[in-house]
ROVEX-686672 format. One record per residue (C-alpha): x, y, z; residue in one letter. Coordinates in steps of 0.25 Angstrom, whole numbers. Example, Ala and Ser with C-alpha at 12.3 -4.5 7.8 and 13.67 -1.06 7.14 Angstrom:
// ROVEX-686672
atom px 49, py -18, pz 31, type A
atom px 55, py -4, pz 29, type S
//
This chain:
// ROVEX-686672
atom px 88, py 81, pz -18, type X
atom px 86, py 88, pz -5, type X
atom px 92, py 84, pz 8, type X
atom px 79, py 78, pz 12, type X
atom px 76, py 71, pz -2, type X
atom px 90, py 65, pz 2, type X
atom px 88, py 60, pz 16, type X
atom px 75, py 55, pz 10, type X
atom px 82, py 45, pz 1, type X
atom px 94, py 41, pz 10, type X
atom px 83, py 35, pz 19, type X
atom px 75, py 29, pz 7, type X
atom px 88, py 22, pz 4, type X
atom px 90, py 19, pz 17, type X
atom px 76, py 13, pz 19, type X
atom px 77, py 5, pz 6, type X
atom px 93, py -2, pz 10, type X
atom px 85, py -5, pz 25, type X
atom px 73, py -10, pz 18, type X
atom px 81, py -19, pz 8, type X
atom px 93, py -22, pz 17, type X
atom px 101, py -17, pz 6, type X
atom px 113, py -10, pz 17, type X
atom px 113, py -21, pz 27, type X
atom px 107, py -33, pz 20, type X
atom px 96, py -34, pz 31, type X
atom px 83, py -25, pz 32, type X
atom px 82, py -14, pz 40, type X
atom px 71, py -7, pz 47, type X
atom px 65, py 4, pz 38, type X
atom px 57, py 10, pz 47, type X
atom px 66, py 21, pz 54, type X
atom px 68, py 25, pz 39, type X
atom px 56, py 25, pz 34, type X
atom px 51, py 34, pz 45, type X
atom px 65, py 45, pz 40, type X
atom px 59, py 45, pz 27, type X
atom px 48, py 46, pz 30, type X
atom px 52, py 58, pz 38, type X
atom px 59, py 64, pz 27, type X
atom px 47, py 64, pz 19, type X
atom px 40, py 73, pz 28, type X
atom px 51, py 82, pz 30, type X
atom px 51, py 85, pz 15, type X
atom px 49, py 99, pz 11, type X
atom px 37, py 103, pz 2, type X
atom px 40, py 102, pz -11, type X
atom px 45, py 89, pz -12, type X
atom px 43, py 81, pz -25, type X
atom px 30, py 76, pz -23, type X
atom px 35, py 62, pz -29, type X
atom px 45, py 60, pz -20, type X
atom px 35, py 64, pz -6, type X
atom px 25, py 55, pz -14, type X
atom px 34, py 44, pz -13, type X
atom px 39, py 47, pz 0, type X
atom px 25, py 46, pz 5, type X
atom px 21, py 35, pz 1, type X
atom px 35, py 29, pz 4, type X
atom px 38, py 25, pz -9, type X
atom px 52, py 26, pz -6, type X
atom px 59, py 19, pz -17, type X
atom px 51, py 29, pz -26, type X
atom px 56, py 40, pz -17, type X
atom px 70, py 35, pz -17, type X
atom px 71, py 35, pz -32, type X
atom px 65, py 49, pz -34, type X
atom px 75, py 54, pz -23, type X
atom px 86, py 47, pz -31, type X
atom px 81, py 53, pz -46, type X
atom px 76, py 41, pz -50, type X
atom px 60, py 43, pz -48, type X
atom px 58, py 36, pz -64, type X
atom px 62, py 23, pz -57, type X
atom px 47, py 25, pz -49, type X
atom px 36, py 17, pz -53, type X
atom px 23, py 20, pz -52, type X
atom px 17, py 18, pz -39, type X
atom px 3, py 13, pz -36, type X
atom px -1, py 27, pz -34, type X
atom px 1, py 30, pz -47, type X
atom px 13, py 40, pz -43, type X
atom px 26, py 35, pz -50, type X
//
């Protein structure tokens, strides 16, 4: 995983715990890190997995989270037809 791959899912964790209220027990506003990782996205290089920008830009972000953590065979298949 690059550095950037790794900044990117800090901030998808960080996105999920302020969207659930799983670090504070209340919600917190996403918007500040939606707009980091999204960001991110666009600061990766060429050559990127295309699953992974695919899931970035279309801000499946679970989907992305698990394939930046090894666990891409946990996706299901979206309604696009791309797992």
């Amino acid at each position: 995983m690059t550095a950037l791959e790794s900044e990117i899912l800090e901030a998808l964790i960080r996105l999920e715990n302020a969207a659930t209220g799983a670090t504070t027990g209340q919600r917190e506003s996403v918007l500040p890190l939606v707009q980091r990782v999204s960001e991110l996205t666009h600061a990766l290089p060429p050559g990127t997995s295309p699953d992974l920008l695919h899931y970035l830009h279309k801000r499946s972000y679970e989907k992305a989270r698990f394939w930046l953590q090894g666990r891409d065979a946990e996706n299901a298949q979206g309604n696009c037809g791309h797992v």
